[in-house]
C-alpha positions in Angstrom: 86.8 139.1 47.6 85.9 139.3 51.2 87.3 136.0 53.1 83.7 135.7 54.9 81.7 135.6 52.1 84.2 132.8 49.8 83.3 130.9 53.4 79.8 130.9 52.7 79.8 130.1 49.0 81.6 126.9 49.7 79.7 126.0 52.8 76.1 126.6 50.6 78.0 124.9 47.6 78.8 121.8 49.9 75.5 121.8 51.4 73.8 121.9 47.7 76.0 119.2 46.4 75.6 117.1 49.0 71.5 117.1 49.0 72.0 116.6 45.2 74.2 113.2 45.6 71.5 112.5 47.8 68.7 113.3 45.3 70.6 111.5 42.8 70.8 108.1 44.8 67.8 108.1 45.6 66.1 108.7 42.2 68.5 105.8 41.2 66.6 103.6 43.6 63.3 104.4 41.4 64.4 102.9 38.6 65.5 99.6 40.0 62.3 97.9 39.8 60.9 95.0 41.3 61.8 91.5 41.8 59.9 89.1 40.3 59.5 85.4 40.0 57.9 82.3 38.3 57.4 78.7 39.1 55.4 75.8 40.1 54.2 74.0 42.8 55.3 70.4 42.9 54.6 68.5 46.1 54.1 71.2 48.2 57.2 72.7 47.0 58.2 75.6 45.0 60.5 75.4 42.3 61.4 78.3 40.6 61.8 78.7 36.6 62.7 82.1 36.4 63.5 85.2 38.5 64.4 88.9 37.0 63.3 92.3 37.9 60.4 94.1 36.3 60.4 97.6 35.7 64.0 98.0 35.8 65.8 100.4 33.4 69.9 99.5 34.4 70.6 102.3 31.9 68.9 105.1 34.1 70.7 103.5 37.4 73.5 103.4 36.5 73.2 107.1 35.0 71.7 108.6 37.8 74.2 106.6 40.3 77.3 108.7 38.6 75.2 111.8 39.1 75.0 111.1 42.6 78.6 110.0 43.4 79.7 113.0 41.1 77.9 115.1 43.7 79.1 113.5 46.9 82.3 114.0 45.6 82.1 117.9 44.7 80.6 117.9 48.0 83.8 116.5 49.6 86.1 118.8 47.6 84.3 122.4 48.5 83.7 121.2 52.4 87.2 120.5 52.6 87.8 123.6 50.9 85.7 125.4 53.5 87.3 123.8 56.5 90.6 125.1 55.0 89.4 128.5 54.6 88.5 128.3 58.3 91.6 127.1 59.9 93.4 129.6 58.4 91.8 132.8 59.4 91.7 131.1 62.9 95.2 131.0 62.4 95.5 134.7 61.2 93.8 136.2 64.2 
């Protein structure tokens, strides 16, 4: 193959990978839900009984929070890949 165009398949493949870490984290973020607590009012006071999250779904964060670092990370290899590629056929000319 053509030097040039292995350059651009990694530099579109680190670019792709990298919005999809990005996708990834972010969707993760969805499913964290909202904190949430419940107490009383003694002399103009709050004491809290209990505090948690509601609409959270740990099982889908946690999920989608590998998906994204998996990404990043397959970004990281092919853009180092690409900046390899580069340097060298600087270094050939």
């Amino acid at each position: 193959m053509n030097m040039k165009i292995i350059k651009m398949c990694m530099l579109i493949l680190t670019v792709g990978f990298l919005l999809l870490g990005v996708a990834f984290k972010w969707k993760a973020d969805t499913y964290k839900g909202v904190s949430a607590s419940t107490g009383v009012m003694i002399d103009g006071e709050y004491r809290e009984i209990g505090s948690g999250k509601i609409g959270e779904n740990r099982e889908q964060v946690n999920l989608f929070n590998t998906g994204g670092t998996m990404f990043w990370a397959c970004g990281c290899i092919t853009g180092v890949t690409w900046v390899v590629l580069c340097i060298k056929q600087k270094q050939k000319k």
